[in-house]
C-alpha positions as CSV (number, residue, x, y, z in Angstrom):
1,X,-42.2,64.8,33.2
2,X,-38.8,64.8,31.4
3,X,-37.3,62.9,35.0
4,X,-39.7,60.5,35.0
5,X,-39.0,59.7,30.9
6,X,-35.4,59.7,31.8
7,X,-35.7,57.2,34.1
8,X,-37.9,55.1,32.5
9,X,-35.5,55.2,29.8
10,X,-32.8,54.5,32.1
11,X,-34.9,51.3,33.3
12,X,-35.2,49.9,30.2
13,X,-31.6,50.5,29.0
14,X,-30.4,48.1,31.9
15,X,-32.6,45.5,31.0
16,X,-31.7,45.4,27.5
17,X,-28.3,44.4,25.6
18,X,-26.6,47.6,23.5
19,X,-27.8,46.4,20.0
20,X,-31.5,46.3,21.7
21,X,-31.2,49.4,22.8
22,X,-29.5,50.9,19.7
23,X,-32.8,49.8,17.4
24,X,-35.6,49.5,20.3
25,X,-34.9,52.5,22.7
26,X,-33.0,55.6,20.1
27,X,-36.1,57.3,19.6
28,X,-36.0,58.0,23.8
29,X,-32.8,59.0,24.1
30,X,-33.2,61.2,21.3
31,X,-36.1,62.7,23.4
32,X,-34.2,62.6,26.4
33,X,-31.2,64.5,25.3
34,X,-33.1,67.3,23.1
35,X,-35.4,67.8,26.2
36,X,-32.7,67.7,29.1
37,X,-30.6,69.9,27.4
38,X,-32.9,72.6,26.0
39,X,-34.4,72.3,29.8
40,X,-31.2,73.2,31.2
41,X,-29.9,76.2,28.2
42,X,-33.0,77.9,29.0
43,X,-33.0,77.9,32.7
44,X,-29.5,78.8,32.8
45,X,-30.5,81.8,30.4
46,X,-33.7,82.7,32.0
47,X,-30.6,83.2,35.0
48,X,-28.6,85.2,32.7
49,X,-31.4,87.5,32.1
50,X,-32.2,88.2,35.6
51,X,-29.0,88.9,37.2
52,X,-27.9,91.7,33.8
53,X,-24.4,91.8,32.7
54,X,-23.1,90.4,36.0
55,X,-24.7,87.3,34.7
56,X,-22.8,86.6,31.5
57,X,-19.9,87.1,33.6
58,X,-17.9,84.6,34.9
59,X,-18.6,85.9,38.5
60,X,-21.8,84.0,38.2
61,X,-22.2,80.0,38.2
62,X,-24.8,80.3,34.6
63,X,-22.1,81.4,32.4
64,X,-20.4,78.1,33.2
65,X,-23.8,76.1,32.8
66,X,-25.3,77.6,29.9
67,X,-21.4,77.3,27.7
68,X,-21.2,73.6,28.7
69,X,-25.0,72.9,28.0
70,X,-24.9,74.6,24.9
71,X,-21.7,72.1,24.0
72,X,-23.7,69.0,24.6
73,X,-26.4,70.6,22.2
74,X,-24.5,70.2,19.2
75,X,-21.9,67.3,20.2
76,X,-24.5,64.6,21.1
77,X,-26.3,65.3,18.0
78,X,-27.2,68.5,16.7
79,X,-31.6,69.2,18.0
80,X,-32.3,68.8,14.3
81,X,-30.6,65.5,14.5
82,X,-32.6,64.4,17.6
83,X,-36.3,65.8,16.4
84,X,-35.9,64.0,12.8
85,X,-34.5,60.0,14.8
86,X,-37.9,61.2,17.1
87,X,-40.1,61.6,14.0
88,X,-38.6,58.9,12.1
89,X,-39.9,56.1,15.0
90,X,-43.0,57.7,15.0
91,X,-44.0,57.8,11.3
92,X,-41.9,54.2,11.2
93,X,-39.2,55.9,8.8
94,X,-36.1,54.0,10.9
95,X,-36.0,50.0,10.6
């Protein structure tokens, strides 16, 4: 489900100038980005977990996924940031 809103999203982007997108499409990336990257922290703990302490380590690949997913979490936006541009298109709060 989240691939197929992704590249819908994507779709419309490239038919669209950057100011369209900016007012019309927001609200999707917003879903987009809290979505993909909640997606991919959990999966990449849900590793963590299974593989015990070797799994935090840096022996194992998830480490590396879940410290660089976790970034994009909070630089792109903290999820706060993302859930209140999502619910401020759908209860017409943003212009």
């Amino acid at each position: 489900m989240l691939r197929l809103l992704i590249y819908k999203t994507a779709a419309e982007m490239d038919s669209m100038t950057k100011p369209e997108v900016a007012v019309r499409l927001s609200d999707k990336v917003s879903m987009c980005n809290y979505k993909a990257n909640r997606l991919v922290c959990n999966a990449a703990d849900f590793a963590m977990q299974v593989h015990g302490g070797i799994g935090y380590s840096r022996h194992k690949p998830f480490e590396h996924i879940y410290r660089h997913h976790r970034r994009y979490r909070i630089t792109e936006g903290a999820e706060e940031i993302q859930m209140r541009k999502v619910a401020g298109h759908l209860f017409g709060f943003m212009g």
